[in-house]
C-alpha positions in Angstrom: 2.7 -40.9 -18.3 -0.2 -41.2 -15.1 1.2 -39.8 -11.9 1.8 -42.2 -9.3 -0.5 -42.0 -6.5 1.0 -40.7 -3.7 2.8 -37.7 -5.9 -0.8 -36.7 -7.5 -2.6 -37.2 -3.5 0.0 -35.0 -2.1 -0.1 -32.4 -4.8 -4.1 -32.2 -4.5 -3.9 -32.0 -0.7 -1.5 -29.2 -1.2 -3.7 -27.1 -3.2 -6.4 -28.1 -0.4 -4.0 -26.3 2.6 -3.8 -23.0 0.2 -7.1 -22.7 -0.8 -8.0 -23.0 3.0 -4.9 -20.7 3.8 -6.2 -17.9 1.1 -9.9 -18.2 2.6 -8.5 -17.9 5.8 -6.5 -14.9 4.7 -9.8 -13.3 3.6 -11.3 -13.6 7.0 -8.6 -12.3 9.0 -8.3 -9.2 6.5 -11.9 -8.3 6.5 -12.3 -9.0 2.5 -14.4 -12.6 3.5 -17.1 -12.0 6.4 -17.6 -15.3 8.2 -21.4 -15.7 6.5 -19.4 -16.0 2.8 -16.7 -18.2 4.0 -18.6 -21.6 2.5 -19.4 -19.5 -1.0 -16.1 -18.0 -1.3 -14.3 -21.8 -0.9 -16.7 -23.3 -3.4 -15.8 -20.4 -5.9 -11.6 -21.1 -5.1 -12.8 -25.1 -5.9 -14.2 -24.2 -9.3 -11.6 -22.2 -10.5 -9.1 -25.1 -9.8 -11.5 -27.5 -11.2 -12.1 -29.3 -8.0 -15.1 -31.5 -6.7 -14.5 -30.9 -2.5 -12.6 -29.9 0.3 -11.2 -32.0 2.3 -11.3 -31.4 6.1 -8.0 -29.6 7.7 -7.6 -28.5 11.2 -6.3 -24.8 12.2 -5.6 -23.6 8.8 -4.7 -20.2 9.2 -2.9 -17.7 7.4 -0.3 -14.6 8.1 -0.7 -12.0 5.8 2.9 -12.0 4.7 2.4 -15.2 3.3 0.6 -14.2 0.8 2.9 -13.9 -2.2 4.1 -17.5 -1.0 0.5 -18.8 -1.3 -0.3 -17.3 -4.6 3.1 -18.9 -5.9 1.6 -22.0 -4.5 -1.8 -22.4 -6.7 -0.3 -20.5 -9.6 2.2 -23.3 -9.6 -0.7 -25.8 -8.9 -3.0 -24.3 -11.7 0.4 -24.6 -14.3 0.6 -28.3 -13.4 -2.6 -29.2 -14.2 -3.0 -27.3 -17.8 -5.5 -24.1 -15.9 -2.7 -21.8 -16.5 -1.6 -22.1 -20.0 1.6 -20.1 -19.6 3.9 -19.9 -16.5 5.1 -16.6 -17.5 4.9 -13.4 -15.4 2.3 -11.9 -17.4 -0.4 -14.9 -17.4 0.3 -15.5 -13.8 -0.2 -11.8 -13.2 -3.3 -12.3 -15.0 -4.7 -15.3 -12.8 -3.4 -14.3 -9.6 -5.9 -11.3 -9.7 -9.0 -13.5 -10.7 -7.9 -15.7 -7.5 -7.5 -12.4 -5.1 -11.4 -11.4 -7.0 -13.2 -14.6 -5.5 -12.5 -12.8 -2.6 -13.7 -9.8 -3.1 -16.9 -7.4 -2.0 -18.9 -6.5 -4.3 -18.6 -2.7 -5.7 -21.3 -1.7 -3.9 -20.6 -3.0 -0.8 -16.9 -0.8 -1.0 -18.8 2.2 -1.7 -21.8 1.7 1.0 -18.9 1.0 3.7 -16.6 4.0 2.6 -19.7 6.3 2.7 -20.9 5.2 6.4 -17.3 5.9 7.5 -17.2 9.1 5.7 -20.2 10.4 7.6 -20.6 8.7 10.6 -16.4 8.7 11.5 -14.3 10.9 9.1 -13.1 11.3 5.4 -9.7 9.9 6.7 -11.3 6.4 8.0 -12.7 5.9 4.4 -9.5 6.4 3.2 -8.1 4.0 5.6 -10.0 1.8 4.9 -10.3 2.0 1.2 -6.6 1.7 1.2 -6.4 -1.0 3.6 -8.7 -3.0 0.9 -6.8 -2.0 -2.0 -3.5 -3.4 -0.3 -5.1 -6.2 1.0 -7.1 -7.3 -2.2 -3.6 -7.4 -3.9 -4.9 -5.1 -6.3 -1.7 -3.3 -4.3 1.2 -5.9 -4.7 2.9 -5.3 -1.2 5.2 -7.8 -1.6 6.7 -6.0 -5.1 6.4 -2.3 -4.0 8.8 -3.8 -1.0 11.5 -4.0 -3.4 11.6 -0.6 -5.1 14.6 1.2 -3.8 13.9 3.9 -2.1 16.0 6.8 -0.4 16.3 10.7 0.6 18.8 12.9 -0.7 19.1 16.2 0.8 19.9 19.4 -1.8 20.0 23.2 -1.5 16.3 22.7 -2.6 15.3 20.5 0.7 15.3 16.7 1.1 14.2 15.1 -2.3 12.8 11.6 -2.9 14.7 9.3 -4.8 13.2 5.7 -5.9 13.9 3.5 -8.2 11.0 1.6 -9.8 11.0 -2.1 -9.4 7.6 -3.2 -8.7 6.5 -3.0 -12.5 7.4 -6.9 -13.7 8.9 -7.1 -16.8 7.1 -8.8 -19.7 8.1 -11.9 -20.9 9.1 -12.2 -24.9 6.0 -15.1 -25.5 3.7 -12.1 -23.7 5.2 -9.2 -26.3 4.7 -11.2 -28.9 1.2 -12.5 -28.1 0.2 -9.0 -27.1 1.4 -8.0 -31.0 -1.0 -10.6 -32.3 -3.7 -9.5 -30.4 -6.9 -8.0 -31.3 -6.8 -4.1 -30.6 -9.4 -4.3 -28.1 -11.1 -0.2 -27.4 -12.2 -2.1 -24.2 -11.6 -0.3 -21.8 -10.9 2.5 -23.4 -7.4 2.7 -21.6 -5.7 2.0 -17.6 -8.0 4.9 -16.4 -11.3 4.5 -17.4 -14.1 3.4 -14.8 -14.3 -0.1 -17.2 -11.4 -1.4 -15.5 -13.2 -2.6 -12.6 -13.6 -6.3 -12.3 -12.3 -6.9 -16.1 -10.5 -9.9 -16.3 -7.8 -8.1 -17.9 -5.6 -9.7 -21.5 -2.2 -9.9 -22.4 -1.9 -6.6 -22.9 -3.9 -5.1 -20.7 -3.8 -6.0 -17.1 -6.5 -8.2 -15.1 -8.8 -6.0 -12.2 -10.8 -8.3 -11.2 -9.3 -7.1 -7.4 -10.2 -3.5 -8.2 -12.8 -1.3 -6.7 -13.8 2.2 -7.4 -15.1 5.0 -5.4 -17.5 7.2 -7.4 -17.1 11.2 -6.4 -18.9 14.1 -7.5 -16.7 17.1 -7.8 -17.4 20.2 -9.3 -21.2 18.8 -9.9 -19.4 15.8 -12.5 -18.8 12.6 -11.6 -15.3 11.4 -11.2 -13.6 8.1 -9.8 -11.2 7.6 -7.0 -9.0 5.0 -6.7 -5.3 3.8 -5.5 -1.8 4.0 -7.8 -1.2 0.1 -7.9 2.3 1.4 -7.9 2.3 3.7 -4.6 5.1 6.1 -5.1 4.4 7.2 -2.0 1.8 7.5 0.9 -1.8 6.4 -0.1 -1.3 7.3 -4.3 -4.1 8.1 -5.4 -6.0 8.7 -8.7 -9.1 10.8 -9.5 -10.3 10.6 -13.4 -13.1 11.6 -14.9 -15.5 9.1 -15.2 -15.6 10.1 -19.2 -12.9 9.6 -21.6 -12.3 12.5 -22.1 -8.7 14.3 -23.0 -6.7 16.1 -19.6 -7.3 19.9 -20.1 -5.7 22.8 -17.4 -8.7 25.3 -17.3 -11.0 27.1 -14.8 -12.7 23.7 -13.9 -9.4 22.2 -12.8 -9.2 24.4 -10.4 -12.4 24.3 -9.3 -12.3 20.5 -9.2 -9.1 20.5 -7.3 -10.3 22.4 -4.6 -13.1 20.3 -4.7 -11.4 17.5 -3.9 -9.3 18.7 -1.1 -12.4 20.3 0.6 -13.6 16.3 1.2 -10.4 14.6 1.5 -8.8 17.6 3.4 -6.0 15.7 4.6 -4.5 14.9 1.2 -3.1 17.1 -1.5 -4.5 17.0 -5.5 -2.5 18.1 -8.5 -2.7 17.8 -12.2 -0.3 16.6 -15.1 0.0 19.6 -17.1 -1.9 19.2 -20.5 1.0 19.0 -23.4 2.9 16.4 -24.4 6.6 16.0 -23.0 5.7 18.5 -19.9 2.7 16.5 -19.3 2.3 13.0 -17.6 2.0 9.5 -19.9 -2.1 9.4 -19.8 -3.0 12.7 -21.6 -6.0 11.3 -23.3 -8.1 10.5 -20.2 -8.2 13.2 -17.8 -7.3 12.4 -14.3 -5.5 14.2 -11.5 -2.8 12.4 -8.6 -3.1 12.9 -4.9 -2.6 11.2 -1.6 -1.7 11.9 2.1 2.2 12.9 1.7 4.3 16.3 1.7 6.5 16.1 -0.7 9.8 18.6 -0.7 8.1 21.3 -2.8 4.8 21.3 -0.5 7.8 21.8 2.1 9.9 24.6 0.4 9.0 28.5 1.5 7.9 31.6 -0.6 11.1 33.2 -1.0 9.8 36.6 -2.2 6.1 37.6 -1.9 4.1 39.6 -5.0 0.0 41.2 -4.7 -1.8 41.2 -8.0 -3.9 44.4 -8.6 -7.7 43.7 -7.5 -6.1 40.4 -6.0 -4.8 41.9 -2.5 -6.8 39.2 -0.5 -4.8 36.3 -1.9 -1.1 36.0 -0.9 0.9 35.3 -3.7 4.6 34.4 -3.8 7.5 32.8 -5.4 8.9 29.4 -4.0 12.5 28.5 -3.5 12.1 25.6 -5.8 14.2 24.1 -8.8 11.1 24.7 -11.2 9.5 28.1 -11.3 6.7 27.8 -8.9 3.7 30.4 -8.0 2.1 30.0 -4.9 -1.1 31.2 -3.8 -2.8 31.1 -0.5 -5.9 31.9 1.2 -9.3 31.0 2.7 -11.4 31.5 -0.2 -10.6 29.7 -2.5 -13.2 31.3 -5.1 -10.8 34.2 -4.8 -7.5 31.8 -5.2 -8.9 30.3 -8.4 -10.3 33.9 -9.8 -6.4 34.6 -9.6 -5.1 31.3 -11.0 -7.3 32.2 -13.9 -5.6 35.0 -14.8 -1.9 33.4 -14.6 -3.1 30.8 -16.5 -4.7 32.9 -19.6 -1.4 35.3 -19.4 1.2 32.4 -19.5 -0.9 30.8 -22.4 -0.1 33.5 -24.5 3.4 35.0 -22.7 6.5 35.1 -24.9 9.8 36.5 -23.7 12.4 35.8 -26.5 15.3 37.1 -24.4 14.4 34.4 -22.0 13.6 32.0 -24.7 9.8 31.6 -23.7 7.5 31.3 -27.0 3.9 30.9 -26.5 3.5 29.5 -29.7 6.1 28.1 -33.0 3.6 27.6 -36.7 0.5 27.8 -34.3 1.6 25.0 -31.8 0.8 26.0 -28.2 3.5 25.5 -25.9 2.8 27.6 -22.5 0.6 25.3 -19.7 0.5 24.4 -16.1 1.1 21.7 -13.4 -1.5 22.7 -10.2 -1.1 21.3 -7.0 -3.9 21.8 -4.5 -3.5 21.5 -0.5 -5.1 22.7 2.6 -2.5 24.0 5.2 -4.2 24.8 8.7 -7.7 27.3 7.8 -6.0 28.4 4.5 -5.8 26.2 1.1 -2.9 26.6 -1.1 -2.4 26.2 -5.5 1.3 25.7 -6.5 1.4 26.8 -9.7 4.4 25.0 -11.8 5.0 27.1 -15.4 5.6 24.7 -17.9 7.2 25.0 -21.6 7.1 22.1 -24.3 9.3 23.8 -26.8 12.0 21.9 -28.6 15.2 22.8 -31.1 17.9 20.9 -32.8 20.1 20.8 -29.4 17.2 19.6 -27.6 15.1 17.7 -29.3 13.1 16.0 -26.6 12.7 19.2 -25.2 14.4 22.6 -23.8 12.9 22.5 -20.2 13.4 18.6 -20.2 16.4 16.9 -18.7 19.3 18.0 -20.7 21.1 14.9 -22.7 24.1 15.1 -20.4 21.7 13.8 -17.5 19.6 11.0 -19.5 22.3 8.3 -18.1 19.8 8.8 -15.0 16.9 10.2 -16.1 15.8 10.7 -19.7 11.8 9.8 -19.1 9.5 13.1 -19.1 9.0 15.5 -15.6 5.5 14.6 -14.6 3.4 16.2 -11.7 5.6 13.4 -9.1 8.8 14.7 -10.5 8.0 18.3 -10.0 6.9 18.2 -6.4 10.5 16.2 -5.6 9.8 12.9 -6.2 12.3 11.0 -8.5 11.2 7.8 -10.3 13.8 6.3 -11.7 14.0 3.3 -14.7 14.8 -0.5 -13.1 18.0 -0.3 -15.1 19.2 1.5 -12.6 19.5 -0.9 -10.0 22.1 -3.4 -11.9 23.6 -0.4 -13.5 24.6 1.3 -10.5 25.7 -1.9 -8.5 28.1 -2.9 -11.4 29.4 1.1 -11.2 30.5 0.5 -7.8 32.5 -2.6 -8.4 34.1 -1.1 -11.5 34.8 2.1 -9.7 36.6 0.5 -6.4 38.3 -2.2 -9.0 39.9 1.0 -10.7 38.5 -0.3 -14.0 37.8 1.9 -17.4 34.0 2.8 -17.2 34.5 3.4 -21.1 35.4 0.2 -22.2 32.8 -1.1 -20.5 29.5 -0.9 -22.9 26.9 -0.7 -20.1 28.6 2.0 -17.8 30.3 4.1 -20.2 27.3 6.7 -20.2 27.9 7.2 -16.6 31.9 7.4 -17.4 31.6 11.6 -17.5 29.2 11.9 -14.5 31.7 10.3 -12.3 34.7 11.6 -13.1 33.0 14.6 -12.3 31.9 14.0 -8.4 35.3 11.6 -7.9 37.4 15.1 -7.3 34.7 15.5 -4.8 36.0 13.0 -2.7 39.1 12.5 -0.1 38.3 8.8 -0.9 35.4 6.6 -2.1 35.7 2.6 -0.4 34.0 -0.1 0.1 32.1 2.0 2.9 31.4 5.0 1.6 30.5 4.4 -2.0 26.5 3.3 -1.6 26.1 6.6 0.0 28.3 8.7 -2.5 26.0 7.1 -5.5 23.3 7.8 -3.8 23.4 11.2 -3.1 24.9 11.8 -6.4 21.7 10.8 -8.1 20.2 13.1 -5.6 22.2 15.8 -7.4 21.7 14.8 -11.1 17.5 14.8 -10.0 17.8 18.2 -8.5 19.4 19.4 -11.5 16.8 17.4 -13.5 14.1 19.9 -12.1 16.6 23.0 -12.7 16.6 21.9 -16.5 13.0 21.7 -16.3 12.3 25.1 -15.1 11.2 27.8 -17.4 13.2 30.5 -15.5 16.5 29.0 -14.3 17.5 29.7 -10.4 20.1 32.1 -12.2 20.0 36.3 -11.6 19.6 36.9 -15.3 16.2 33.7 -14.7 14.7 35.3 -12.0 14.8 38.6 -13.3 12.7 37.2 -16.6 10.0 35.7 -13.9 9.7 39.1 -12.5 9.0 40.4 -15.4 6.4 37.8 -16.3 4.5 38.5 -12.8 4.3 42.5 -13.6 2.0 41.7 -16.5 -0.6 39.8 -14.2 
């Protein structure tokens, strides 16, 4: 049935407004210089299959509009058959090839990073590269905004607690097409430098918004972007610009240190390199850094060690959950020479009274998380032992959250984890606001299918409490899951914060 006139005029001027509103938006954020204002609106009228633009006056734009205007021509391009689905997945999907009519080209990212880099300082072309990648949309303000987010302080220090809710879930009609799709080895996988500008498919997603920063460190070239999912301050990633598996070696150390020596305000670790210890892209190797301290960056040596033919490089334990090695010093030549040697030992340590194997029918299980930072004129490399080992009690791993605390967290202890940072499942968020209902109501948590996994967790901190109301109860919960992530971390330590656990570490730093 036709549209009647007036409904179809006012429809097409609306689309006019946004489109105006978006290009207007470009200006103001620097993505759109004034000389490709006229280009960049004919672009926006293609894509929505129109002949012209009609004159407005004063069409301007804030920038927290711009989730409202995207909803806007995503609803538009629905109506008139350009978006074939209205489902989160497909609109994620167009939305970006909108926000990439506004974009620079690569090379115009990369020329204006470099003449900050030299001519101002690395952290202006980080500022500004970050500014881009928030502005471009390729970082979805407006959904990171909604991730809860809070401090809980421990024994350990303050740790960062948030749960994830910036990840949009997928739509059945998207599963299933994504099922029926052709396994596409293009790109290669979320990492790979192929990403940028691809228009993305249902199962992989659209970067048409996305920009990359080439780097050379340790004389190979490598990629720098930002986390689309900013766990914290300026998340960023640095892979290889190969697909090529993550290995913990000499060169990660090297590279590391690399890094930090031209970004030196922001720290660089490494997944370790085994499954369930390691991070959930092992096949492309890549490291995580940004400009934040996390708790463990915070935490002090609590009892200092020298390694023979090593007595230039301070080396020390850390009060930490996990079992941490730091090492410190102004040459970092010297600091790496050292972290080989740790590395090659705990390869190939086993300690049976402290239930360390090296290796079970020729599997290795021994490897490291490093974390590289520069602190004043020295540079530091945390050093976090890890163990993959499993048994019949824990199947999903030993040093691994222990079943008791996978009501919370049951997900594998990356690099983020390790330095303090909690990132939590979206469950969570319903999960814990029905809890506190049911627990003021006085209800049974076991009757109840969804909470009853968190039925033994609180009738274990209740007794903690005088009382819990109506006003105390978001910050009991709250820093109750601060308790079941620090302990998290303890379960995750190879050598447990026990007398018995740090007497095994010792003995493990006498063989260095």
């Amino acid at each position: 049935m036709p549209e009647k006139s007036g409904i179809a005029e006012w429809r097409k001027m609306d689309i006019q407004v946004l489109i105006r509103k978006l290009v207007s938006y470009g200006v103001q954020t620097g993505l759109v210089p004034e000389e490709d204002v006229i280009y960049t609106t004919n672009r926006l009228l293609e894509l929505f299959e129109l002949d012209e633009l009609e004159e407005r006056d004063n069409v301007t734009m804030r920038e927290d509009e711009l989730e409202e205007v995207l909803k806007g021509m995503l609803d538009y391009a629905y109506e008139k058959g350009i978006l074939k689905e209205n489902s989160v997945v497909y609109r994620d999907l167009f939305d970006t090839k909108i926000m990439g009519m506004l974009m620079p080209r690569p090379s115009e990212v990369i020329r204006h990073f470099h003449e900050l880099y030299e001519q101002v300082s690395p952290e202006a072309a980080t500022d500004y590269y970050y500014k881009l990648s928030r502005d471009s949309d390729y970082i979805r303000r407006y959904r990171i905004c909604k991730d809860m987010k809070w401090v809980a302080p421990t024994k350990y220090g303050d740790l960062d607690i948030t749960i994830n809710l910036s990840k949009p879930e997928k739509d059945p009609k998207a599963i299933a097409a994504a099922k029926l799709a052709k396994q596409a080895g293009y790109p290669k996988c979320l990492l790979c430098r192929e990403n940028e500008g691809y228009a993305g498919r249902v199962n992989h997603p659209a970067r048409q918004n996305h920009r990359i920063i080439p780097v050379t460190i340790n004389g190979s070239q490598w990629g720098f972007q930002y986390s689309p999912y900013v766990y914290y301050n300026e998340h960023c990633i640095v892979f290889n610009s190969q697909h090529v598996p993550m290995k913990i070696e000499h060169a990660t150390f090297c590279k590391l240190f690399d890094f930090v020596k031209q970004f030196p305000h922001y720290f660089v670790g490494s997944n370790a390199d085994l499954p369930i210890v390691g991070g959930s892209i092992l096949s492309h190797d890549h490291f995580q850094g940004g400009h934040y301290e996390f708790a463990m960056a915070k935490a002090p040596v609590e009892r200092t060690f020298s390694v023979a033919g090593f007595e230039d490089v301070d080396a020390g334990i850390v009060a930490w959950p996990m079992s941490v090695i730091r090492l410190s010093g102004t040459d970092t030549d010297r600091i790496i020479a050292l972290a080989d040697v740790i590395l090659n030992k705990w390869r190939e340590y086993t300690d049976e009274e402290a239930f360390i194997y090296a290796y079970t029918d020729n599997e290795p299980h021994n490897t490291i998380t490093p974390i590289a930072r520069k602190r004043g004129d020295k540079f530091e490399l945390d050093l976090v032992l890890r163990n993959n080992i499993t048994t019949e009690e824990h199947p999903l791993g030993v040093y691994h959250p222990h079943a008791k605390l996978h009501h919370i967290k049951k997900e594998n202890i990356g690099l983020i984890e390790v330095m303090g940072l909690a990132v939590l499942p979206a469950r969570l968020k319903g999960e814990m606001a029905h809890l506190k209902e049911a627990i003021l109501a006085g209800k049974d948590l076991r009757a109840d299918e969804e909470l009853a996994k968190h039925a033994d967790w609180v009738d274990e901190f209740r007794p903690k409490y005088d009382a819990i109301t109506a006003e105390n109860i978001d910050g009991i919960v709250e820093k109750e899951i601060g308790l079941v992530f620090m302990q998290v971390l303890e379960d995750a330590g190879v050598y447990k914060r026990t007398e018995e656990g740090q007497k095994a570490f010792d003995r493990f730093i006498k063989c260095l």
